[in-house]
C-alpha positions as CSV (number, residue, x, y, z in Angstrom):
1,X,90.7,113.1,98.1
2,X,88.3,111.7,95.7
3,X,88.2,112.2,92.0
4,X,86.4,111.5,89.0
5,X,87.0,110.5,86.0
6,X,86.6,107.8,83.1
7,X,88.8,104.6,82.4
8,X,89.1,103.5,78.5
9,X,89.8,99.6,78.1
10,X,90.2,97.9,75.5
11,X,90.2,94.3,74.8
12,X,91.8,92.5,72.3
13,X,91.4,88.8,72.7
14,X,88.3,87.4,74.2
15,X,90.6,84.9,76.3
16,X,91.2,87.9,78.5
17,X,87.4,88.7,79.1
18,X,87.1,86.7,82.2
19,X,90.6,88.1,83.6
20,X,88.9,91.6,82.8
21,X,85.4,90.5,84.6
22,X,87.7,89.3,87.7
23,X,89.1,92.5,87.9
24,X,86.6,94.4,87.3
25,X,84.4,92.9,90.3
26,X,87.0,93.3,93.1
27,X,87.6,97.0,92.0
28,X,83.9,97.6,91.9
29,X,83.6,100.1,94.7
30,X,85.5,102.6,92.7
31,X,83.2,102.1,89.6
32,X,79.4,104.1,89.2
33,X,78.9,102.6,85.7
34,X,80.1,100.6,82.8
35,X,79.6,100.3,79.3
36,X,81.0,97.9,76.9
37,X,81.0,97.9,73.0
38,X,82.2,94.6,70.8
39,X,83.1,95.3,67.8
40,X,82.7,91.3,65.7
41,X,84.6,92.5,62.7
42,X,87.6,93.4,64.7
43,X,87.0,91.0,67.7
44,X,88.0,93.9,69.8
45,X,85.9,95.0,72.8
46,X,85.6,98.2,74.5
47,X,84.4,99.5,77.7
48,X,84.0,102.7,79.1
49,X,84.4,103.1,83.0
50,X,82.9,106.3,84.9
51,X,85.0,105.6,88.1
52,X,85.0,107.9,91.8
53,X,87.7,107.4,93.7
54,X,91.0,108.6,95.3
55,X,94.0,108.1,92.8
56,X,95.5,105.4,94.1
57,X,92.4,103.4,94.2
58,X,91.9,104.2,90.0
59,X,95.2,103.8,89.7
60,X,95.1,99.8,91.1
61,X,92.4,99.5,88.6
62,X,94.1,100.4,85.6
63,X,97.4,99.0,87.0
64,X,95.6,95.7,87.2
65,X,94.4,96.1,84.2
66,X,97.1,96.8,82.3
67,X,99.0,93.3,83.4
68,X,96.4,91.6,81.8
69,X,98.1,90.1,78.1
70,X,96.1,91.7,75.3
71,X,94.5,94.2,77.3
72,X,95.0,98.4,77.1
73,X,93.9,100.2,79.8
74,X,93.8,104.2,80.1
75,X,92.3,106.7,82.2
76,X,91.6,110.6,82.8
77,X,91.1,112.0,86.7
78,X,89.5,115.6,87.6
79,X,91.9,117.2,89.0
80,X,90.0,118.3,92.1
């Protein structure tokens, strides 16, 4: 069963931006859209994830994710 919902990253070291990207791009089937927010004074970067997908497939993403060093990853799922 498929599901909707939004996945929260956050990225705290721009070393880990190509890491992010890599991931990003072999769990693209699950994603509809993206939108990412630096913040210079920080160096933080956000980005928002509208994902579709069954929960184990969302729940790779974020797994994945979260290995990465300096990288937070969270999500909310429908729950139908």
């Amino acid at each position: 069963m498929n599901r909707t919902g939004v996945v929260a990253i956050v990225v705290s070291d721009s070393m880990s931006v190509p890491q992010v990207q890599s991931v990003l791009t072999s769990h693209g089937s699950v994603i509809c859209g993206r939108m990412g927010i630096p913040d210079h004074e920080s160096g933080k970067n956000v980005i928002a994830l509208i994902v579709k997908g069954s929960v184990e497939q969302i729940s790779a993403l974020t797994g994945a994710l979260g290995r990465i060093e300096n990288v937070q990853a969270k999500s909310m799922l429908t729950k139908e």
